[in-house]
C-alpha positions in Angstrom: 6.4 -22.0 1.7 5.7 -19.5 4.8 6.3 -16.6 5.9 8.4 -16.4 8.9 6.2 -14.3 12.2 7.7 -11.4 12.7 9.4 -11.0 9.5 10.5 -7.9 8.0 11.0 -6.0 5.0 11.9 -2.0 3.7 11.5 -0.4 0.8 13.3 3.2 0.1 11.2 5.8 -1.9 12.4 9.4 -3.2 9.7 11.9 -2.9 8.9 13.3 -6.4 6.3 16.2 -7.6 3.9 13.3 -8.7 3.3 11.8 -5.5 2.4 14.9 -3.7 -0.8 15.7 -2.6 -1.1 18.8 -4.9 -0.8 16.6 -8.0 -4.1 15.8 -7.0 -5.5 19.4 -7.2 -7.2 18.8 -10.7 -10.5 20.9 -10.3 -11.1 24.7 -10.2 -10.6 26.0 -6.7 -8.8 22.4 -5.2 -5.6 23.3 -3.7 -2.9 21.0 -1.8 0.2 20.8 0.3 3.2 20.4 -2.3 3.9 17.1 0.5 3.7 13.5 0.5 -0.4 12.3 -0.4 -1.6 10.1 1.9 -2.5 7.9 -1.1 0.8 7.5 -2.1 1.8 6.7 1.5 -0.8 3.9 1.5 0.3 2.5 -1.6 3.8 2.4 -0.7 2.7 0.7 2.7 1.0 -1.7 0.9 3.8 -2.5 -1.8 5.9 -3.4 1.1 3.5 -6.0 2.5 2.6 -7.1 -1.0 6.8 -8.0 -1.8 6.4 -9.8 1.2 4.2 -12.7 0.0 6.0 -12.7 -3.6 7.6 -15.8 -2.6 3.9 -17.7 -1.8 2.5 -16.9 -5.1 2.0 -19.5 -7.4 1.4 -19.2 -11.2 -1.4 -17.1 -12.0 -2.0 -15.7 -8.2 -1.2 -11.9 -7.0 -1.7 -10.6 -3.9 -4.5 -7.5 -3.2 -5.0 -5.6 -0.1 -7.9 -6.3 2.0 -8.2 -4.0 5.0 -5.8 -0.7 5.7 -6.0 1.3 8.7 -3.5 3.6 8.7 -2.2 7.1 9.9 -0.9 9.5 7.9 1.5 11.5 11.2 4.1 13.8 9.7 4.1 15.7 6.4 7.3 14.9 3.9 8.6 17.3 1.1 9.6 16.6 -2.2 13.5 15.4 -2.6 13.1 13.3 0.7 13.6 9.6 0.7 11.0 7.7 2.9 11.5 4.0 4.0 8.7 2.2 4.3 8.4 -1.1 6.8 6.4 -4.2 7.1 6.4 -6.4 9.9 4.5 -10.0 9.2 2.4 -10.7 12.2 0.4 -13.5 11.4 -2.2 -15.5 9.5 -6.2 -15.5 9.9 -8.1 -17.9 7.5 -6.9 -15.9 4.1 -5.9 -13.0 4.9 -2.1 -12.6 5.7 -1.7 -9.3 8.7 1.1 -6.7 8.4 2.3 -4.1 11.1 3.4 -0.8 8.6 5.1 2.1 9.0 7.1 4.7 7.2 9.7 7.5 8.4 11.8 9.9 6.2 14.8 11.3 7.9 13.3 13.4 10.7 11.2 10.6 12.1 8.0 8.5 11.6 5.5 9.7 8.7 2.6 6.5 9.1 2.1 3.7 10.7 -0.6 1.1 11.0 -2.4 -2.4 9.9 -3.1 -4.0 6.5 -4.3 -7.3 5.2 -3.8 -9.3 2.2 -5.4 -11.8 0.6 -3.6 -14.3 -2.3 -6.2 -14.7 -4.8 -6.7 -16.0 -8.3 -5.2 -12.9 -10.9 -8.1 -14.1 -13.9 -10.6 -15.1 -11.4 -10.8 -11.6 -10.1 -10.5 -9.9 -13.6 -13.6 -11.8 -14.3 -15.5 -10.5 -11.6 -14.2 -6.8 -11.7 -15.4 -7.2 -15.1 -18.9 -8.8 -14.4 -19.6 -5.5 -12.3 -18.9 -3.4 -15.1 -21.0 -5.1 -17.6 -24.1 -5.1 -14.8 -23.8 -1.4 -14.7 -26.8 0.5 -16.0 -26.2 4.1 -17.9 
């Protein structure tokens, strides 16, 4: 199975207090917009490129982002829904390419590029947990 060039897909996403960049705000003196995080912008990007290649996962494969170059354009308050867009635009060696971008109502929020590679889930388990077993203390 492939994915078709140009391809799209959307996900829709309410704004709630825990995806805000002031939930972040953790230590003394840190303070934040009550708005959309970047971070949480990213992820949903990437969720939306990652539900693309669902269908070219075999057993025991996920997907995991790569390379994300992104801007973060517009800020979005709490109670807002955001859709978020990816655009398939094409295939180099393993990593499959994705135009992104998300809007809420008033108009676009981010936009950018992000890769994704299909990978072994337990193969890289094993190796995020061969880095933490090399650590020193």
């Amino acid at each position: 199975m492939e994915i078709a060039k140009d391809s799209t897909h959307h996900v829709d996403t309410q704004v709630t207090p825990s995806m805000t960049a002031s939930s972040f705000a953790t230590r003394p003196g840190e303070k934040y917009p009550t708005v959309l995080s970047t971070p949480f912008l990213v992820s949903e990007l990437e969720r939306v490129a990652a539900d693309m290649l669902v269908p070219l996962l075999g057993e025991g494969k996920v997907s995991v982002g790569v390379s994300v170059a992104i801007e973060h354009l517009a800020p979005t308050p709490v109670g807002l829904n955001i859709r978020s867009h990816a655009r398939f635009i094409g295939q180099e060696g393993k990593l499959y390419w994705f135009e992104v971008w998300s809007e809420d109502p008033a108009g676009s929020i981010g936009r950018g590029k992000h890769a994704r590679a299909i990978v072994d889930l337990s193969a890289i388990e094993t190796r995020a947990a061969s880095r933490s077993s090399s650590t020193t203390q």
